[in-house]
C-alpha positions as CSV (number, residue, x, y, z in Angstrom):
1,X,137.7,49.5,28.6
2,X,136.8,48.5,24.5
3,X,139.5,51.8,23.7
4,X,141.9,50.5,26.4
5,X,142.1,47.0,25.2
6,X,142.2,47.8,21.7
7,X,145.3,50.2,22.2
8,X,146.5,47.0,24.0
9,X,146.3,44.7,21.1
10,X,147.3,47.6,18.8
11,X,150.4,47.6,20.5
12,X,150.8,44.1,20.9
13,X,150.4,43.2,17.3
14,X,153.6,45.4,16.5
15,X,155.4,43.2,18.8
16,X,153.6,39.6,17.7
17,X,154.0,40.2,13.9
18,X,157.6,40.4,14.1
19,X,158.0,37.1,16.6
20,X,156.1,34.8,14.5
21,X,159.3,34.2,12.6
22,X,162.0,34.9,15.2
23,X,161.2,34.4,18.8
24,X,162.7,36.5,21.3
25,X,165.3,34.5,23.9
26,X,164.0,36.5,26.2
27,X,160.6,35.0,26.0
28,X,161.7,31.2,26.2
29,X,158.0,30.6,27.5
30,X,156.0,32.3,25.2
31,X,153.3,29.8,23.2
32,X,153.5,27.0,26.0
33,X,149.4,26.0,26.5
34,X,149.0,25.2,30.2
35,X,145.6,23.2,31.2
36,X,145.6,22.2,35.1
37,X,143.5,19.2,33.7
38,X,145.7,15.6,34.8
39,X,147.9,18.1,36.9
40,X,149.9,15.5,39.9
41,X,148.0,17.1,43.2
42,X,150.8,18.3,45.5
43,X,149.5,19.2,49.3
44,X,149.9,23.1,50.2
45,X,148.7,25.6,52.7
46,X,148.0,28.7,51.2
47,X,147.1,32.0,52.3
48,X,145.9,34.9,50.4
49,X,145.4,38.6,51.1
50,X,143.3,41.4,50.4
51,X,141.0,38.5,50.2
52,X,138.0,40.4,49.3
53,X,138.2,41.1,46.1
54,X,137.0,40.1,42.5
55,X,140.3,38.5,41.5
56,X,141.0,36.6,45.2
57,X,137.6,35.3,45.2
58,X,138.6,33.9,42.2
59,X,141.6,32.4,43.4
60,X,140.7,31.3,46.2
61,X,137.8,29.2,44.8
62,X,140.3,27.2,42.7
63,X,142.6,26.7,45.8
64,X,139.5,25.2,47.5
65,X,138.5,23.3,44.6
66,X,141.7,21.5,44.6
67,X,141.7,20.3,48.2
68,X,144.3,22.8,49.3
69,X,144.5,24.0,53.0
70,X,143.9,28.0,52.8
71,X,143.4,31.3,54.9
72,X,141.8,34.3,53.9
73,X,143.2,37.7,55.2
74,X,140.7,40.3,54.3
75,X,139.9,44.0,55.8
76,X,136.5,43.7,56.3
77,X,134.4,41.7,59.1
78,X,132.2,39.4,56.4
79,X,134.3,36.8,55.0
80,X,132.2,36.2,51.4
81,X,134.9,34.0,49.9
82,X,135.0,30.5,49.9
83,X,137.7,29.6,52.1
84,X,136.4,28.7,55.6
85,X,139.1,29.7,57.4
86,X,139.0,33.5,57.5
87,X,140.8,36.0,59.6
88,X,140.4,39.9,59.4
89,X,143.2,41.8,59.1
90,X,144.8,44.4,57.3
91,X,147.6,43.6,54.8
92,X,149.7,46.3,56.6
93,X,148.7,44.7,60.3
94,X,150.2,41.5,58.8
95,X,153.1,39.8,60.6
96,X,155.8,36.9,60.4
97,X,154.3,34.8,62.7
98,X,150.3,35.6,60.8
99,X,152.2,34.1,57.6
100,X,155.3,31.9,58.6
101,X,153.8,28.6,58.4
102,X,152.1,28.8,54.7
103,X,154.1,27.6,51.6
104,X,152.8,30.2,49.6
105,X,151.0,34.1,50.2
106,X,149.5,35.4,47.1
107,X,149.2,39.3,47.7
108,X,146.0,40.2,45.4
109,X,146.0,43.8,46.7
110,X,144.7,46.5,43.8
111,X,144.2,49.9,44.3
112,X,142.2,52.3,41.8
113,X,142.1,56.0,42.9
114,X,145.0,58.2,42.4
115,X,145.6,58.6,46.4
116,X,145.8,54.8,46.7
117,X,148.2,54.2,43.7
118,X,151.6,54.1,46.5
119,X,150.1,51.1,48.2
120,X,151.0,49.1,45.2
121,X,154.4,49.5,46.7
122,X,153.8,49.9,50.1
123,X,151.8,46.6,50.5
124,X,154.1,44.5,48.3
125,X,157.2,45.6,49.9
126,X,155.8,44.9,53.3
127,X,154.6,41.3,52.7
128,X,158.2,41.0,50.8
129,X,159.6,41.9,54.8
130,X,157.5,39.8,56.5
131,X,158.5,36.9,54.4
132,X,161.9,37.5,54.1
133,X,164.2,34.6,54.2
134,X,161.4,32.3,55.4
135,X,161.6,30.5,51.9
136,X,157.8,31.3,51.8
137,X,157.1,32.0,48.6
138,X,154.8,35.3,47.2
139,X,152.7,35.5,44.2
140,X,151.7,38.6,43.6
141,X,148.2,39.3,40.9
142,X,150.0,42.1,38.8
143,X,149.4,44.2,36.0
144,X,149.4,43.6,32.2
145,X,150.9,47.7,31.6
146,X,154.7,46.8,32.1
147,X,155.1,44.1,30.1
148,X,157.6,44.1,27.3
149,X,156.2,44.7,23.8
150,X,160.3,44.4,22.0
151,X,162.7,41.6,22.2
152,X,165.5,43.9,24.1
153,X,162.7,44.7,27.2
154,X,163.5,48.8,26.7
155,X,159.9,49.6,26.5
156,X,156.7,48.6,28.0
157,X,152.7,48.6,26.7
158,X,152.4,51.6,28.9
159,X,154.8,53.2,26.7
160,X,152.9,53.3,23.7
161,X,151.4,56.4,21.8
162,X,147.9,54.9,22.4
163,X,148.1,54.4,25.9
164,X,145.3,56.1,27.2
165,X,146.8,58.8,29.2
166,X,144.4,58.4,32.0
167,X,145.4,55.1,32.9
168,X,149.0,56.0,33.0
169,X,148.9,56.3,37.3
170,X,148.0,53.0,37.8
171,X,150.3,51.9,35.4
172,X,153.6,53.5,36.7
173,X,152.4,53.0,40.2
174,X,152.6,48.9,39.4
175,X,155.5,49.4,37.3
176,X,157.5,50.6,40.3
177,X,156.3,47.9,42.9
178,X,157.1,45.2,40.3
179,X,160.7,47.4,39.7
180,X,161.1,47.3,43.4
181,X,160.3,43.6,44.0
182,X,163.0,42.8,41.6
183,X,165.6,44.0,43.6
184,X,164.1,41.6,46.4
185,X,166.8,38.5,46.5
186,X,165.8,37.4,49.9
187,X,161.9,36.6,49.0
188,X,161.0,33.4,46.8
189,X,158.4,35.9,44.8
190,X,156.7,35.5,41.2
191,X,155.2,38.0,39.4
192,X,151.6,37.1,37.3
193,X,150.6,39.7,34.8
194,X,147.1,39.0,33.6
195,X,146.5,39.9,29.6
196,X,145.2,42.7,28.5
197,X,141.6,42.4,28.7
198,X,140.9,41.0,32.3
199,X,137.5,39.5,32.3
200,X,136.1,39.2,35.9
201,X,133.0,37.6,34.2
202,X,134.6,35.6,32.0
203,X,134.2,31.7,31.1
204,X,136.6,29.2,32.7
205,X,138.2,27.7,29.9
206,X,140.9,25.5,31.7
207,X,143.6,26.7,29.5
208,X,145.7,29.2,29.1
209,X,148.7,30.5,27.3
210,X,151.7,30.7,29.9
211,X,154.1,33.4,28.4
212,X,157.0,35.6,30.1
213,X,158.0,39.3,30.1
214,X,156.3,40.1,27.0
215,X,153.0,41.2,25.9
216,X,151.9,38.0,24.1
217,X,148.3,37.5,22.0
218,X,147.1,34.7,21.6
219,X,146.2,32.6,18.1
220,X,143.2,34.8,17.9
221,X,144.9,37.7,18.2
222,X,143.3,38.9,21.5
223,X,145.4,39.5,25.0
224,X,142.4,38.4,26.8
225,X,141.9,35.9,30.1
226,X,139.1,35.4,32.9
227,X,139.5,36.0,36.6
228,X,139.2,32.2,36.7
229,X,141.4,31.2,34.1
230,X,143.8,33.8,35.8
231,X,143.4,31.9,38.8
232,X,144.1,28.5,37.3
233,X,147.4,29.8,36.2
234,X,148.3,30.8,39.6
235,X,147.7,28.2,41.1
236,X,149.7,25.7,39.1
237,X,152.4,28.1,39.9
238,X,152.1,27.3,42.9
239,X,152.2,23.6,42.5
240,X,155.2,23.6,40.0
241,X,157.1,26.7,41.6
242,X,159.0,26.8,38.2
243,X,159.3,31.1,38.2
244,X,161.0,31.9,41.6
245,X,162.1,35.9,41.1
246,X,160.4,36.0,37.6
247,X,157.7,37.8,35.9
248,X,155.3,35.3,34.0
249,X,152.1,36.1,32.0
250,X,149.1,34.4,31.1
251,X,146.5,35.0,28.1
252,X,143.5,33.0,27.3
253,X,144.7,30.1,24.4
């Protein structure tokens, strides 16, 4: 992971070096620090998917912890999230009426073996059908690999000479579900790229660094953010609903 992230920054500091004197248009939200601290509360019901995992739990915790109605949808019998409502079900059993009455489905489906890599698709382009032209809106937890290390968006961090070529599956197989969702005109979707360095472990800071389709470092020059950080960020998506049909990202300020 040390290799990974450093080929990461490697290629991000091409990109950053040149925008500290000419910011790309492209990136209008790049260097905005976002805290959910003094945040206007706004009432939602929320449900999340693939509920079960590291980044969810996550997620789903901050829902809770701001007094937000919430569902869990999750595979497997034992609900060990904190949402008390908890229903198991597949993410492909999932239909209109399961999801209909939320304002917002945040799809935090990953998959990590090389047989898996198609549900990346699969799973966002069903939840985009079964929310289609409800006005329900997806978020979807995405990946950092596609984002945009040059002003005209022609090549991607996965691109790079010193992308570890093992990693290069998972990267295309996101790339295409996020290519794919773009073309979706009927779904309120947003897109959330986490930085580089995803920290599941990491400290909740309360801020974060909200930027857009480009690989950003912060003032530190890391692309680095926690699972609960990450989650903070998504969540005030949620309230603001500022990036419908856009790709945002968020690194640790």
């Amino acid at each position: 992971m040390t290799n990974l992230v450093h080929s990461f920054n490697k290629i991000g500091n091409l990109k950053f070096r040149k925008s500290q004197s000419k910011k790309s248009k492209k990136n209008k939200l790049q260097g905005r620090e976002e805290s959910f601290l003094g945040k206007e509360r706004i009432m939602a019901k929320i449900a999340v998917v693939a509920a079960n995992g590291k980044a969810a739990k996550k997620i789903i915790t901050e829902v809770v912890n701001r007094g937000f109605e919430i569902t869990a949808f999750g595979r497997r019998a034992e609900n060990d999230t904190d949402a008390k409502n908890y229903i198991q079900k597949d993410i492909l059993d999932l239909i209109r009426e399961d999801l209909k009455a939320y304002d917002a489905v945040v799809d935090a489906f990953g998959a990590w073996t090389a047989e898996t890599f198609p549900l990346h698709s699969k799973t966002t382009q069903h939840l985009a059908d079964t929310l289609s032209g409800t006005g329900v809106r997806l978020l979807v937890v995405g990946g950092a690999r596609s984002l945009y290390v040059n002003p005209e968006h022609t090549i991607q961090v996965a691109d790079g000479e010193n992308f570890p070529e093992a990693f290069k599956p998972l990267a295309q197989a996101m790339a295409a579900a996020l290519s794919e969702l773009r073309e979706r005109k009927d779904v309120r979707w947003t897109y959330i790229s986490p930085a580089a360095d995803f920290q599941a472990e990491g400290e909740r800071s309360g801020k974060y660094i909200l930027a857009g389709e480009e690989f950003t470092l912060n003032p530190a020059g890391e692309s680095v953010i926690s699972y609960a950080d990450y989650a903070i960020a998504l969540v005030d998506e949620i309230e603001s609903g500022k990036h419908i049909q856009e790709r945002i990202s968020v690194v640790r300020a």
